[in-house]
DRENZASE-81579 format. One line per field, with one value per residue: residue number from 0; residue in three letters; chain; x, z negated, y of N, C-alpha, C, O in turn. Coordinates in pm, whole numbers, plus 32768, in hexadecimal, padded with zeros to 4 digits. Example, Ala and Ser with C-alpha at 12.3 -4.5 7.8 and 13.67 -1.06 7.14 Angstrom:
num = 0	1
residuo = ALA	SER
cadena = A	A
n.X = 8527	8505
n.Z = 7CF4	7D3C
n.Y = 7DC7	7F1F
ca.X = 84CE	8557
ca.Z = 7CF4	7D36
ca.Y = 7E3E	7F96
c.X = 8528	850A
c.Z = 7CF4	7CED
c.Y = 7EB6	8003
o.X = 8590	853D
o.Z = 7CB2	7CDC
o.Y = 7EB4	8072
***
This chain:
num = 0	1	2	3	4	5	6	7	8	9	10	11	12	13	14	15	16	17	18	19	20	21	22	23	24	25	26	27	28	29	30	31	32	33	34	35	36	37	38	39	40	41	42	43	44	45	46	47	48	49	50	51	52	53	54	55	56	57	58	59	60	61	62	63	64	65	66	67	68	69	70	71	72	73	74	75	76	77	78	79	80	81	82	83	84	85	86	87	88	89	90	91	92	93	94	95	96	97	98	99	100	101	102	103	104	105	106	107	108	109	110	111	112	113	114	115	116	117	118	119	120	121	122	123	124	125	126	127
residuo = UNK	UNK	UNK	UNK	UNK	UNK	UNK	UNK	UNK	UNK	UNK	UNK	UNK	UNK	UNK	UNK	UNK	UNK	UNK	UNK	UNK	UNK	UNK	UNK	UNK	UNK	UNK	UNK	UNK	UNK	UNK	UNK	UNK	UNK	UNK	UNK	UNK	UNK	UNK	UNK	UNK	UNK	UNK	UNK	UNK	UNK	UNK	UNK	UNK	UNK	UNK	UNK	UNK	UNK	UNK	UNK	UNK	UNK	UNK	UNK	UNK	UNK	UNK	UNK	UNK	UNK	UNK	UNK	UNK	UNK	UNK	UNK	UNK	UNK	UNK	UNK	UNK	UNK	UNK	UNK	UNK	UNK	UNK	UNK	UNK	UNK	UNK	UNK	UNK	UNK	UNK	UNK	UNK	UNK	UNK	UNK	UNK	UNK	UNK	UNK	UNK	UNK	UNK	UNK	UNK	UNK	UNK	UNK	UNK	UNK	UNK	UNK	UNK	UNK	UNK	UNK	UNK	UNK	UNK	UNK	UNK	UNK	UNK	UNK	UNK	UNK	UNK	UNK
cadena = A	A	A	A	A	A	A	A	A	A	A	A	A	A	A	A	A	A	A	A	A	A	A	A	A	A	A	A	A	A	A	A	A	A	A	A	A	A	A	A	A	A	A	A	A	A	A	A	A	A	A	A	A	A	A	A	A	A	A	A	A	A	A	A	A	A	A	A	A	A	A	A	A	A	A	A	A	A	A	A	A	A	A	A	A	A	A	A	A	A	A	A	A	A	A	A	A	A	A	A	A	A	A	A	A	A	A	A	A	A	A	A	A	A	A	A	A	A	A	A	A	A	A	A	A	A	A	A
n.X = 3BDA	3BAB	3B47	3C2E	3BFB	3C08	3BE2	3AE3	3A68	3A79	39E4	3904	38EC	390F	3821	3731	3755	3725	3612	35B5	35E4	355E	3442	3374	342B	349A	33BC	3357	343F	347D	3373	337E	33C9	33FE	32DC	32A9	3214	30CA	3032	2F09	2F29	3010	2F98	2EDD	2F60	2FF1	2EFE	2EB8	2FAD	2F7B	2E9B	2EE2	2F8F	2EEA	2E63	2F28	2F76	2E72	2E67	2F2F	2ED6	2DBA	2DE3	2D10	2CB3	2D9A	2E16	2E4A	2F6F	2F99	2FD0	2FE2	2EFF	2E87	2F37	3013	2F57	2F38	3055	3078	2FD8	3036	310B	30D4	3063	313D	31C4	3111	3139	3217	326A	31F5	3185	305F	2FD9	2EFE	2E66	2E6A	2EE1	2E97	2F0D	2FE3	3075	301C	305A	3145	315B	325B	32E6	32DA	333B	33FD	357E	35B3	34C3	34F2	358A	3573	34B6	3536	35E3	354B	34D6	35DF	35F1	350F	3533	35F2
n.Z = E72F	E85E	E98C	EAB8	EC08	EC80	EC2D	EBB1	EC9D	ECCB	EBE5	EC3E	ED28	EC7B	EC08	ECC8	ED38	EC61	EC29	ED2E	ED1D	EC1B	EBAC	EB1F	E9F3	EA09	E9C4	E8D2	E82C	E871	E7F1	E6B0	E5DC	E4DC	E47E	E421	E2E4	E2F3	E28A	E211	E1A2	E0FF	E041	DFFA	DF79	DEA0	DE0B	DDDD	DD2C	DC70	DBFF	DBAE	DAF2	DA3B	D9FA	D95D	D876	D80D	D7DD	D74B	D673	D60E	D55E	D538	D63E	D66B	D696	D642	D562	D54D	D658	D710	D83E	D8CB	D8EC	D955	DA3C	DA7E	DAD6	DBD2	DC52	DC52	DCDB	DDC8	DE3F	DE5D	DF03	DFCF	DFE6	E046	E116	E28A	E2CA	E357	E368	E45F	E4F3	E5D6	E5CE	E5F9	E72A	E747	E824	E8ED	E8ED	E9C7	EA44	EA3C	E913	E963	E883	E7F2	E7CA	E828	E8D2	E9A9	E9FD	EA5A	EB0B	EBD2	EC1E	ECAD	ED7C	EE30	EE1B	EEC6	EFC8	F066
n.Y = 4B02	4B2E	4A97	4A4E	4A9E	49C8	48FE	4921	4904	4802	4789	47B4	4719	463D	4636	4649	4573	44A4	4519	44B5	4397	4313	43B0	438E	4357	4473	4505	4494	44C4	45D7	4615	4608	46BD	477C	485A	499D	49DA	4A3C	4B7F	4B72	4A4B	4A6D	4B05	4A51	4984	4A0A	4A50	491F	48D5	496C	4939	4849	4888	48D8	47E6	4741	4812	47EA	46EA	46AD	4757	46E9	45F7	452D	44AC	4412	42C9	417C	4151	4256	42E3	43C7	43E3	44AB	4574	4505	44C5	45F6	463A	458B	45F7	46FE	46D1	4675	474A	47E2	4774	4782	48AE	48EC	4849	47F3	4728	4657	472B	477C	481F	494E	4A73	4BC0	4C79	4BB0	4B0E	4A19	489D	4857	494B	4A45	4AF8	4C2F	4CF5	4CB3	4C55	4B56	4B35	4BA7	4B2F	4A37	4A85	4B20	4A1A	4979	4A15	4A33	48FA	48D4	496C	48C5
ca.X = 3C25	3B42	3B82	3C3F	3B93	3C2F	3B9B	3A69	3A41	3A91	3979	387C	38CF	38AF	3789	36F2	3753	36C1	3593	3570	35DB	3503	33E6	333F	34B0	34AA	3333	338B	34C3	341E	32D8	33A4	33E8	339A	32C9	32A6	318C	306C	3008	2EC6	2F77	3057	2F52	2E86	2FD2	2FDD	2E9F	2EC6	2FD9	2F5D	2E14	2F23	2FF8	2E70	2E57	2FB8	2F5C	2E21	2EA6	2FC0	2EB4	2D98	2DE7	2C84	2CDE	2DF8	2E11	2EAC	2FF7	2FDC	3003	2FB1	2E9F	2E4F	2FBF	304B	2F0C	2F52	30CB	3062	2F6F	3088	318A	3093	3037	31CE	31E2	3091	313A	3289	325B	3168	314E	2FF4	2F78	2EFB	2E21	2EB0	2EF5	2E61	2F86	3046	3072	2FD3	30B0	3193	315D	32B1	32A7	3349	3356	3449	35B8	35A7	344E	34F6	3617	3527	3472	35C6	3610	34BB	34DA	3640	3590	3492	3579	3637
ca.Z = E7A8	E8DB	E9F7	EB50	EC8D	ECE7	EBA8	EBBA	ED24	ECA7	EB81	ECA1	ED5A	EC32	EBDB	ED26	ED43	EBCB	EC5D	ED99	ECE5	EBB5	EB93	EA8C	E9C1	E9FB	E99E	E85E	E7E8	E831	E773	E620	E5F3	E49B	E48F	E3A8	E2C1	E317	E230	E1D1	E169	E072	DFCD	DFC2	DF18	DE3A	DDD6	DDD5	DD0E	DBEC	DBCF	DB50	DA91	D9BD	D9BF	D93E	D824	D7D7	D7B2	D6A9	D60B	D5D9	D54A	D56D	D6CC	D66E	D696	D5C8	D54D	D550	D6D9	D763	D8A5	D906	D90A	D9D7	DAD4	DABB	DAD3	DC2E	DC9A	DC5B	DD4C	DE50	DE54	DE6D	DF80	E037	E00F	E0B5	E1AA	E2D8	E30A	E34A	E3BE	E4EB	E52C	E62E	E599	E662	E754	E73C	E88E	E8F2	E909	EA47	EA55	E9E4	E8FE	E995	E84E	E7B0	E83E	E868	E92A	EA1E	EA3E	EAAD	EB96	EC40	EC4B	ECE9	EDDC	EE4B	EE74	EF28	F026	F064
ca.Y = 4B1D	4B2F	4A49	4AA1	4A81	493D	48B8	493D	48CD	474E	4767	47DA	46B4	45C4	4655	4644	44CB	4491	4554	4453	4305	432B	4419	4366	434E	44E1	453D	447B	4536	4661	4614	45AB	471D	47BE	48BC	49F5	49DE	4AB5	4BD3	4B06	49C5	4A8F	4B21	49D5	4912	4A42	4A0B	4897	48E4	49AF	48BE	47B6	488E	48EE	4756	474C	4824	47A9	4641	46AD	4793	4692	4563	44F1	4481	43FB	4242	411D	4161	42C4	42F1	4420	43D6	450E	459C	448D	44D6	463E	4616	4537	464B	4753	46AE	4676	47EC	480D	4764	47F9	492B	48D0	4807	481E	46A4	4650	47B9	4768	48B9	49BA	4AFB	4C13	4C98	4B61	4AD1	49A0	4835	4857	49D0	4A7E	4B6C	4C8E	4D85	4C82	4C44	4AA2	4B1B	4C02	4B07	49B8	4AD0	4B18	49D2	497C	4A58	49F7	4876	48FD	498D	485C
c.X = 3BCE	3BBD	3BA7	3C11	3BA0	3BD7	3B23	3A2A	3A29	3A1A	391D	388F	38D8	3843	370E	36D6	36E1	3624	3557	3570	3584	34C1	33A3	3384	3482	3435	3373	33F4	3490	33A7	32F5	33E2	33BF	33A3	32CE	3226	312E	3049	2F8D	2EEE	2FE1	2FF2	2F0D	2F0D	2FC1	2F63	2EA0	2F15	2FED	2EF4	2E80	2F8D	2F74	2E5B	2EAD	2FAE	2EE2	2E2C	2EE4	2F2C	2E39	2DA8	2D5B	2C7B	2D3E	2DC5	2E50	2F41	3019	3020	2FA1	2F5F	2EAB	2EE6	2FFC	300E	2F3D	3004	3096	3032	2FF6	3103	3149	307E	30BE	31F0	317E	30ED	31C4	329D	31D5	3146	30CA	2FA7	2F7D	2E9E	2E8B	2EAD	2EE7	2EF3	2FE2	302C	3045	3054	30E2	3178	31B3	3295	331B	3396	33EE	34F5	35CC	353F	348A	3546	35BE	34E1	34F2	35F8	35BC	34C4	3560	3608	3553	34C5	35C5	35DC
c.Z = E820	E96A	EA82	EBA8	EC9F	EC78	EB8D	EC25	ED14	EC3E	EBD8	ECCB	ED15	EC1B	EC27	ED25	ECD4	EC05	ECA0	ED75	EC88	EB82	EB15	E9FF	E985	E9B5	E8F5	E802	E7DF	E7C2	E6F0	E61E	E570	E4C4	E413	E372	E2DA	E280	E1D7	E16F	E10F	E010	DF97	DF41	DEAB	DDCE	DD81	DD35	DC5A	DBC2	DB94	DAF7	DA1E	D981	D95D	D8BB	D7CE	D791	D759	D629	D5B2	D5C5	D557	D5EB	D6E6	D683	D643	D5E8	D563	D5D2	D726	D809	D8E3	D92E	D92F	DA6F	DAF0	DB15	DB8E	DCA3	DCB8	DCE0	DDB0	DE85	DE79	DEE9	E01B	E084	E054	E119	E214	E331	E2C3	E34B	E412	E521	E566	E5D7	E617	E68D	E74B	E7C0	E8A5	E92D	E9BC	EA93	EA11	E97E	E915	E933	E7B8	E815	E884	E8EA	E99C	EA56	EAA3	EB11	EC24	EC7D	ECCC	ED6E	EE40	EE92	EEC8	EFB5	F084	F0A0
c.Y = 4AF6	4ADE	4A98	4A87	49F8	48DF	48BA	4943	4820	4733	4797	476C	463B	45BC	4645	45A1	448D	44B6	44D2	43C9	42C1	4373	43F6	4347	441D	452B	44DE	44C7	45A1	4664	4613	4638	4763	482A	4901	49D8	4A4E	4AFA	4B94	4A9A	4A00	4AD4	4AA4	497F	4998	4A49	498D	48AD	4936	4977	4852	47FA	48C3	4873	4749	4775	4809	4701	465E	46EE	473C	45EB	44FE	4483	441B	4332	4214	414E	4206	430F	4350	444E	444C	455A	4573	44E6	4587	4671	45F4	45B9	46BD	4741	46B0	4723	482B	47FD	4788	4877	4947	48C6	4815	47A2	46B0	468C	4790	47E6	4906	4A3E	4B79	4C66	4C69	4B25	4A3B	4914	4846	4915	4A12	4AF5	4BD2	4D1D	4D3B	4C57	4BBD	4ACD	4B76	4BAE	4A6E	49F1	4ADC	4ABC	498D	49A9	4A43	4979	48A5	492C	491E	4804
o.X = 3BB7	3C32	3B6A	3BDF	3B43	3B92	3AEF	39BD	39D4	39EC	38B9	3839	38B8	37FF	369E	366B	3673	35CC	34F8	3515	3561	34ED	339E	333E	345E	3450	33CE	33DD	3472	3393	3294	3443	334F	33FC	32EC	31C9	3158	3046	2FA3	2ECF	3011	3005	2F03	2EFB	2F6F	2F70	2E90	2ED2	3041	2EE7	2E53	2FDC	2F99	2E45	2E76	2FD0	2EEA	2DFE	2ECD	2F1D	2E3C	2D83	2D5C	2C3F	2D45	2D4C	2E91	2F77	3087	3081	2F39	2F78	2EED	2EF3	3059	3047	2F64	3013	3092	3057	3017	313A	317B	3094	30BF	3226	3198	30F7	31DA	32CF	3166	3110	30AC	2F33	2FEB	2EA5	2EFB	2E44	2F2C	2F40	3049	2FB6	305F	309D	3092	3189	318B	323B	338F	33E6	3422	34EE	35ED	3555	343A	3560	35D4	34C4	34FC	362F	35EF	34B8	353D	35F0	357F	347D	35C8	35FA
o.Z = E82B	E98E	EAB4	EB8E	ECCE	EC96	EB51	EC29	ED4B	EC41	EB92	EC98	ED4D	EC16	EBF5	ED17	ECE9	EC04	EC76	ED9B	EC98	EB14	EAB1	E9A0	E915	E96E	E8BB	E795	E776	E75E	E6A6	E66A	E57E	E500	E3AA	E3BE	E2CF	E217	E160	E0F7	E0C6	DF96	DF1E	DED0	DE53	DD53	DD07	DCCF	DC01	DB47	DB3F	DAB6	D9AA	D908	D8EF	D86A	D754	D72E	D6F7	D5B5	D537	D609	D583	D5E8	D74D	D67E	D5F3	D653	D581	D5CC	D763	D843	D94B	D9A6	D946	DACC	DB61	DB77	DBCE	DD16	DD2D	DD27	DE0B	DEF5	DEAD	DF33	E092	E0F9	E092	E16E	E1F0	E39F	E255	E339	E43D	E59B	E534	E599	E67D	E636	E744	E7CC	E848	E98C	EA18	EB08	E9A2	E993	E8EC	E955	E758	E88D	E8FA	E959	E9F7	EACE	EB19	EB72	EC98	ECEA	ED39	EDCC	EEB6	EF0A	EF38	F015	F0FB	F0B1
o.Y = 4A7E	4AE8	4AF7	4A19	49B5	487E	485C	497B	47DA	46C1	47A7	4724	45D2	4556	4636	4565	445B	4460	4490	437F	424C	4396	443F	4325	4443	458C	4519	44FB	45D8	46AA	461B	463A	4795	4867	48C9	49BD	4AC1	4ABA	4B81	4A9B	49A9	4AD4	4A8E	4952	497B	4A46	4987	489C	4934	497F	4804	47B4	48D5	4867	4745	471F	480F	46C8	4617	46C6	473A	458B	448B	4418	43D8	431C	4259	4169	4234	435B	4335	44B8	4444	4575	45C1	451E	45A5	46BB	465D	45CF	46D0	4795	46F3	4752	489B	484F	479B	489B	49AF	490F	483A	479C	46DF	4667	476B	47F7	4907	4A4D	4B7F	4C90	4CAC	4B03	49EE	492D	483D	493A	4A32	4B47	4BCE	4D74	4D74	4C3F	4BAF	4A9D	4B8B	4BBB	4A52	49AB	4AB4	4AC9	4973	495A	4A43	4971	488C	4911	493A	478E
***
């Protein structure tokens, strides 16, 4: 249910306040923002990801490898390797590379609708 003017006049002027009381409050909140994973970083976890499910089977298949008591080393590590590659390919903590035609920190992006809406708002401040 979309807000009525009067309501969406009152979250401009919290927002403004929030803006002027704590900037370093607001740059925070914004920054803690996931992102999508980049096309790269899902293939790399996929990767990642199939290098520990070859460990995985290599560990069950040679016992050679294997340690005291019959404890499968290598199928643990690939097991380990496999989740990491899971979560590579999920998440896009710890990409820190720009993706070509991704707007640069405090530059909206205008082809998304959050990025047209912090431009509007922007511009509003700016008037004021």
């Amino acid at each position: 249910m979309p807000l009525s003017e009067h309501e969406q006049r009152l979250l401009d002027q919290i927002e403004r306040a929030l803006y002027a009381e704590d900037p370093k409050f607001v740059s925070t909140v914004r920054g803690g923002r996931l992102r999508k994973p980049t096309r790269r970083r899902r293939l790399q976890g996929i990767a990642v990801f199939a290098l520990g499910l070859v460990l995985l089977v290599l560990g069950v298949a040679v016992r050679a490898l294997w340690i005291a008591d019959n404890f499968p080393v290598l199928s643990v590590v690939g097991f380990l390797v496999m989740l990491a590659g899971a979560v590579m390919a999920v998440t896009a903590v710890g990409a820190k590379g720009q993706q070509a035609g991704t707007p640069k920190r405090g530059e909206p992006d205008k082809s998304r609708f959050t990025g047209r809406m912090e431009e509007r708002f922007r511009r509003r401040f700016e008037q004021e």
